[in-house]
C-alpha positions as CSV (number, residue, x, y, z in Angstrom):
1,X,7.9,-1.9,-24.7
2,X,9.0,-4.9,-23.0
3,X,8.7,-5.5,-19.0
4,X,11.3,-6.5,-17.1
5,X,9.6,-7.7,-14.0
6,X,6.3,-9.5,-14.3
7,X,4.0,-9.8,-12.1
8,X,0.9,-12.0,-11.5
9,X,-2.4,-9.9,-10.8
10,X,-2.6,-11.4,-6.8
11,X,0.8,-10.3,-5.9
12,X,0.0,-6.9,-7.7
13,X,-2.6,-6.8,-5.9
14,X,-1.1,-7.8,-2.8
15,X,1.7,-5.1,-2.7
16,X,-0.9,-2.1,-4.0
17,X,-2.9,-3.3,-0.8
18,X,0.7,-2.9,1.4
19,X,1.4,0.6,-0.6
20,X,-1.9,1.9,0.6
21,X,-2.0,0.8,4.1
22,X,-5.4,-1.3,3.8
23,X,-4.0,-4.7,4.4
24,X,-3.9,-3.8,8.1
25,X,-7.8,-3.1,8.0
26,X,-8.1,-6.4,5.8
27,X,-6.3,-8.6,8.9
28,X,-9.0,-7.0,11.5
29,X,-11.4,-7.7,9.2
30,X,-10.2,-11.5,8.9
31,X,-9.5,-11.5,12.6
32,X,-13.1,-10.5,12.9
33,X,-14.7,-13.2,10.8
34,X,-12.3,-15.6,12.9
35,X,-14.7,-15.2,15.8
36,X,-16.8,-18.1,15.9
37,X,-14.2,-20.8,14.8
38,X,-11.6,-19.6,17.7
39,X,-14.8,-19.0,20.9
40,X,-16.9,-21.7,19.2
41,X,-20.8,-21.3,18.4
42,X,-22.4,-21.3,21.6
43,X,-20.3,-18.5,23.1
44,X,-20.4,-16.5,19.5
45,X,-24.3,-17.0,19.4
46,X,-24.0,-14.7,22.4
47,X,-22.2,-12.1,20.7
48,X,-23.9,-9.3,19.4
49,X,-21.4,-7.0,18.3
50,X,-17.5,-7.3,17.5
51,X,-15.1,-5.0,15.9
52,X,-11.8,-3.8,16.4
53,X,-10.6,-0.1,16.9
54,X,-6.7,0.9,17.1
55,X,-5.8,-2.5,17.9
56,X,-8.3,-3.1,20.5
57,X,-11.1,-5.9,20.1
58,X,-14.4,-4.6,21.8
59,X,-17.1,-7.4,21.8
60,X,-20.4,-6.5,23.1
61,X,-22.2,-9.8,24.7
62,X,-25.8,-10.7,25.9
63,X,-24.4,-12.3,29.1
64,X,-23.0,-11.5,31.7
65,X,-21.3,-15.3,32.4
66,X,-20.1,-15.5,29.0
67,X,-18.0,-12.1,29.6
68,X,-16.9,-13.7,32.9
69,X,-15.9,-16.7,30.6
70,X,-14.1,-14.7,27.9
71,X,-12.6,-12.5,30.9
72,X,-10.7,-15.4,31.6
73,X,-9.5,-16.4,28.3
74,X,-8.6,-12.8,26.9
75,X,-5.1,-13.6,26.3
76,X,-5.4,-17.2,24.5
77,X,-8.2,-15.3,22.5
78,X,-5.0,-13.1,21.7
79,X,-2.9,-15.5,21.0
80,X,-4.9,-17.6,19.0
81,X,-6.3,-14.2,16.8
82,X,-3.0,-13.1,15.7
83,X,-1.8,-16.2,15.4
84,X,-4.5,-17.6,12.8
85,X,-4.5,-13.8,10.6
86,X,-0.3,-14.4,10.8
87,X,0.1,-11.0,11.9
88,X,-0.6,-8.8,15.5
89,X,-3.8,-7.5,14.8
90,X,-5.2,-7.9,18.3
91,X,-3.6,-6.0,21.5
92,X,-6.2,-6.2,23.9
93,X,-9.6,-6.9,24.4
94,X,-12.3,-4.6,26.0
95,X,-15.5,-6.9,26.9
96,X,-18.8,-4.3,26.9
């Protein structure tokens, strides 16, 4: 039996992952790990808990002045999220 289409093991993998629906929860985990390279180290160090529920990012902080901070620069965060996992992962942003 001979196929007509072949495929290499990535891009089978790739369209499986579309099939199911779990790329979606792959790009909020890669939007997650994006974190520290988008706020930098000194902000992420003061971080202590990020994940992202129905399109909404909810990052728990230590400080109050960071939140302030990232208050303020909720919409680049955005921007820059979606824009680096090439999809929009990120809607809004809920600081706690």
């Amino acid at each position: 039996m001979r196929r007509s289409e072949i495929q290499s093991l990535g891009s089978a993998i790739k369209d499986y992952l579309k099939e199911s629906k779990f790329d979606g929860k792959i790009a909020e985990i890669d939007a997650v790990n994006l974190w520290e390279s988008i706020i930098g180290k000194q902000i992420a160090r003061a971080t202590s808990s990020i994940y992202i529920k129905d399109g909404t990012l909810h990052v728990h902080l230590k400080s109050s002045i960071v939140r302030n901070e990232l208050f303020m620069m909720r919409n680049d965060i955005i921007r820059v999220m979606n824009q680096q996992v090439g999809r929009s992962v990120v809607k809004a942003i809920i600081l706690h």
